[in-house]
N, CA, C and O of each residue as an XYZ file, in Angstrom:
332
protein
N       5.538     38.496     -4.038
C       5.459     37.933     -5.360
C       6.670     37.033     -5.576
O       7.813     37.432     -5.352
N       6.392     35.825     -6.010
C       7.361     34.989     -6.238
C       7.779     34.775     -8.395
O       7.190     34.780     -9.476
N       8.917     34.650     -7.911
C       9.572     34.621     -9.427
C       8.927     33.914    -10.570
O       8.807     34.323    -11.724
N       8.530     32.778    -10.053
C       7.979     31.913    -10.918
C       6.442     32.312    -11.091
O       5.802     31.514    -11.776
N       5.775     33.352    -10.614
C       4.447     33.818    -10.878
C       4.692     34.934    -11.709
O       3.821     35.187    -12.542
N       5.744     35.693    -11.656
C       6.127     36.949    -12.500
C       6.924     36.516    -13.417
O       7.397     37.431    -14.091
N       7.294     35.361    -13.740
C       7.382     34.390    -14.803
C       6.502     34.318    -15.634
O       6.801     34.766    -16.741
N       5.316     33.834    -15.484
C       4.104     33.414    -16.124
C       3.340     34.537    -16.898
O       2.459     34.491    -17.756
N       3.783     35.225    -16.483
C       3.171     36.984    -17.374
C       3.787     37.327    -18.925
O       4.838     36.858    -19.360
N       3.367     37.759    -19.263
C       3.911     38.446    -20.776
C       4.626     40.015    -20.492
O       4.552     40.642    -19.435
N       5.203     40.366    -21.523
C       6.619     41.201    -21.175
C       5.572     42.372    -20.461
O       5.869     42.953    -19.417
N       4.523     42.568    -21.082
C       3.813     43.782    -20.812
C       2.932     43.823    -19.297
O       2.489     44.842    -18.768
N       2.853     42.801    -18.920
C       2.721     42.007    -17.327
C       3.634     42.435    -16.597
O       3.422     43.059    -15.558
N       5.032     42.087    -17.154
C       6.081     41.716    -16.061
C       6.621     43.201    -15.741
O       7.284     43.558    -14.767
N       6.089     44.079    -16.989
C       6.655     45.613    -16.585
C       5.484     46.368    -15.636
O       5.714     47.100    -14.673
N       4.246     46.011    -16.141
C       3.455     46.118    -14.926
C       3.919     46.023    -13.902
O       4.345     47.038    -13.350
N       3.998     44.856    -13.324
C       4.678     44.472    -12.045
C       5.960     45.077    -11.522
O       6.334     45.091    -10.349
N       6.381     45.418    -12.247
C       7.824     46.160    -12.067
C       7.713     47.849    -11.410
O       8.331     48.467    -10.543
N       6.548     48.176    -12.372
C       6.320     49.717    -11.935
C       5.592     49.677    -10.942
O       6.050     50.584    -10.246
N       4.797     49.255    -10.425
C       3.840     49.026     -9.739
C       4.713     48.285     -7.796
O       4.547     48.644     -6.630
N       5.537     47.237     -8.428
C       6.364     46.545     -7.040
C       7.794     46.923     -7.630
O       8.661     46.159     -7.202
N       8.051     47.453     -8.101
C       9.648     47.557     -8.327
C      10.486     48.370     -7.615
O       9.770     49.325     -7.313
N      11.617     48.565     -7.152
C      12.134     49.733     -6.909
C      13.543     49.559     -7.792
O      14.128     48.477     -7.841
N      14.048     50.843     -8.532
C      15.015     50.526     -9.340
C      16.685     51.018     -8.708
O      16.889     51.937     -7.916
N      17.800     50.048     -9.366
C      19.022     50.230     -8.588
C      19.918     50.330     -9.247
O      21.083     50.517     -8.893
N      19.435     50.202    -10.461
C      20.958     50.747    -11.308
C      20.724     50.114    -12.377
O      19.927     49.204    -12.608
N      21.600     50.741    -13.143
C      21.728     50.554    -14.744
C      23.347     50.058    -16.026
O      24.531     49.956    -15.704
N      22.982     49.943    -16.830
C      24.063     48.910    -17.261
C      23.482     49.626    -18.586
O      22.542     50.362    -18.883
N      25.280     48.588    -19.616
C      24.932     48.709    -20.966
C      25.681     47.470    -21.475
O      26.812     47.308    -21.015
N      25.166     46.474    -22.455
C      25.680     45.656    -23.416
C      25.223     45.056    -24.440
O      24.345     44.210    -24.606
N      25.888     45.570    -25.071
C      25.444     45.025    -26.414
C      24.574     45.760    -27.285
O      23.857     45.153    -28.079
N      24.569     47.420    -27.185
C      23.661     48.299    -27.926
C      22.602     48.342    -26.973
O      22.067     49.395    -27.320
N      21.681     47.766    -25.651
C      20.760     47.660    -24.664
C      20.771     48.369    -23.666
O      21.608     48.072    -22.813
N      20.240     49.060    -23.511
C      20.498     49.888    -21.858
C      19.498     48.589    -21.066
O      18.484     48.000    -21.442
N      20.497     48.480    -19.577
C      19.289     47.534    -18.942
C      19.172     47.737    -17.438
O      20.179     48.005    -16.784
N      17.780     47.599    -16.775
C      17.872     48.708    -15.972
C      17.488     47.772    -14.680
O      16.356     47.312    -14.829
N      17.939     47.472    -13.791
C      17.773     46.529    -12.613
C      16.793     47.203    -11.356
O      16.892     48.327    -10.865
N      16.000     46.315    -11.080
C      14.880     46.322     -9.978
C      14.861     45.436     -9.331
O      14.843     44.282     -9.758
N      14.860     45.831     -7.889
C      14.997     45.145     -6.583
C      13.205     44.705     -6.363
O      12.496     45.569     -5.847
N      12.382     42.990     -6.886
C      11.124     42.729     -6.670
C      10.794     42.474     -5.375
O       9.648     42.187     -5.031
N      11.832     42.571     -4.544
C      11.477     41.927     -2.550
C      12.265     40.866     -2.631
O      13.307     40.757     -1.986
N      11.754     39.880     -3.550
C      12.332     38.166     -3.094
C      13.134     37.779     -4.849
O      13.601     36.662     -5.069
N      13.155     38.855     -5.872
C      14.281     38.241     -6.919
C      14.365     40.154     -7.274
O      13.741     41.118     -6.832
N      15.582     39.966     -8.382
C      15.266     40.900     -9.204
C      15.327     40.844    -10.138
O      15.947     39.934    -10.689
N      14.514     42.094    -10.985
C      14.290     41.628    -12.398
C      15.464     42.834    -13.275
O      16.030     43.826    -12.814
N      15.506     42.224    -14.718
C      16.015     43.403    -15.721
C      14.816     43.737    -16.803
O      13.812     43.091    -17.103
N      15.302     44.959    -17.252
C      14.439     45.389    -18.463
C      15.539     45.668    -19.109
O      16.416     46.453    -18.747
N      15.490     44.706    -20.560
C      16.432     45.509    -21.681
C      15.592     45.957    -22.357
O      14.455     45.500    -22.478
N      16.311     47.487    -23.208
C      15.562     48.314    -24.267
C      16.601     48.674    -24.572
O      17.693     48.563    -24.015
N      16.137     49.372    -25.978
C      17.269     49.978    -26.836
C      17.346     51.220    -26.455
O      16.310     51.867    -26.607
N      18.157     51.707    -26.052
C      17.906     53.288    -26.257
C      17.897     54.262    -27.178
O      18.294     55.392    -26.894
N      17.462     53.954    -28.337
C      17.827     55.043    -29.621
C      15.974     54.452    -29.487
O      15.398     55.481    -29.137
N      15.244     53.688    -29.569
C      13.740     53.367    -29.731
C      13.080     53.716    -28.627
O      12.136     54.506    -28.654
N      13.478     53.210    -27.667
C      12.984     52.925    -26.113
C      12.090     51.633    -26.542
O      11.118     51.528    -25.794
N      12.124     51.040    -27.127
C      11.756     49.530    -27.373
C      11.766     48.863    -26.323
O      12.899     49.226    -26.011
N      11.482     48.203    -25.513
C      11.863     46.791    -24.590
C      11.696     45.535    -25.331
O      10.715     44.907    -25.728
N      12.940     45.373    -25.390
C      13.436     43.755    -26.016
C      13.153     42.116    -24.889
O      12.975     41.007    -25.393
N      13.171     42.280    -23.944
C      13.418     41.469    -22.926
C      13.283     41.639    -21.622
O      14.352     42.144    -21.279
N      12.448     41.492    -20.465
C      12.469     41.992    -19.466
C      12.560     40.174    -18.523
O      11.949     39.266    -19.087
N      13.103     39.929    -17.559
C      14.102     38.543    -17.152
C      14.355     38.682    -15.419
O      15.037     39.476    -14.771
N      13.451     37.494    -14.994
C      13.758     37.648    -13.566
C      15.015     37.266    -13.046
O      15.553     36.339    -13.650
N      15.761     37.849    -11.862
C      17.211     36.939    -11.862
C      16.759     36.260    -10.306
O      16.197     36.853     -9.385
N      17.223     34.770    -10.358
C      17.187     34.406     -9.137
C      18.134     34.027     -8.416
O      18.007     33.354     -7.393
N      19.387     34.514     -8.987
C      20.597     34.089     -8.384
C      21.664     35.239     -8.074
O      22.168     35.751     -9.073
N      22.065     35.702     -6.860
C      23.121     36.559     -6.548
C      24.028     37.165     -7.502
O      24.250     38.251     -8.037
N      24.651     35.402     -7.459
C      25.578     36.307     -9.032
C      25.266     36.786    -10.491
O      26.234     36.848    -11.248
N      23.974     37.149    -11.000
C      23.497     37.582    -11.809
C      23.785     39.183    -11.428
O      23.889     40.084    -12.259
N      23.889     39.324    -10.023
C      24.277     40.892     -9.782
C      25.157     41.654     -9.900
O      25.194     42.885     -9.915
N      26.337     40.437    -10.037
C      27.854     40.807    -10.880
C      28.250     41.677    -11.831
O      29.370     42.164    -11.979
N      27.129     41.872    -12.560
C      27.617     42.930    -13.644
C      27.488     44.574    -12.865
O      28.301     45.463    -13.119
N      26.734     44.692    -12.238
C      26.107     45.988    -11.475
C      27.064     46.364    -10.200
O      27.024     47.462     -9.644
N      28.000     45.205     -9.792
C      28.600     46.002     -8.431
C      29.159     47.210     -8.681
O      29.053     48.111     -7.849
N      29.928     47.417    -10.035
C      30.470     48.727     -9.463
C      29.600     49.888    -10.082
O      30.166     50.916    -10.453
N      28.127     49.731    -10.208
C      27.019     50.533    -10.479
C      26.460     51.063     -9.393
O      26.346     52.285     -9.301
N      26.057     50.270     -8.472
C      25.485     50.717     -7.418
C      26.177     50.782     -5.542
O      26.857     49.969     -4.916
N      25.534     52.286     -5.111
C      26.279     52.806     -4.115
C      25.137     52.503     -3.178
O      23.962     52.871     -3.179
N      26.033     51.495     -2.147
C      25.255     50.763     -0.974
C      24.769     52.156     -0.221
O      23.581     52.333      0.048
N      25.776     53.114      0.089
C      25.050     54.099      0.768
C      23.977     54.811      0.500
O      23.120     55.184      1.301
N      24.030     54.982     -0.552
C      22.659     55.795     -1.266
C      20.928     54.567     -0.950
O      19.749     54.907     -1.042
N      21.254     53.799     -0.749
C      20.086     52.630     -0.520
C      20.272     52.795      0.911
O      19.143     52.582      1.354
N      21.033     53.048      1.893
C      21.051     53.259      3.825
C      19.925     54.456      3.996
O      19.836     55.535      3.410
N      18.961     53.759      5.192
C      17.853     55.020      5.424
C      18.853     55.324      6.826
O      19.027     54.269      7.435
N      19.330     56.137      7.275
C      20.223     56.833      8.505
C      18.824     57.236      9.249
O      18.847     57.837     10.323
């Protein structure tokens, strides 16, 4: 699945796609949002929600590396190693 096709979906699409092809890698907080990062194969996406609703406000493909900046010191490379 390419970004710009999981683009074209509506929020309730793109979480489809998420549960369905997603695998998830970590999680964040700003701005009152919990937001929860998924590895799609070829981008990854976020889901923001509130956590006092469980609302989803925004769910946003990233296609650029450094969009992953906020998460390095979230996620443990070893825990993703199959030994």
């Amino acid at each position: 699945m390419s970004l710009s096709f999981f683009n074209t979906h509506t929020l309730a699409g793109r979480l489809e796609m998420i549960w369905a092809h997603g695998t998830y890698l970590a999680e964040r907080g700003r701005r009152g949002y919990r937001i929860q990062l998924y590895d799609m194969g070829e981008f990854f996406a976020e889901v923001w929600s509130n956590p006092e609703t469980n609302i989803i406000g925004l769910i946003r493909g990233l296609a650029t590396k450094r969009a992953l900046e906020p998460y390095t010191n979230h996620i443990n490379l070893v825990d993703m190693m199959c030994w």
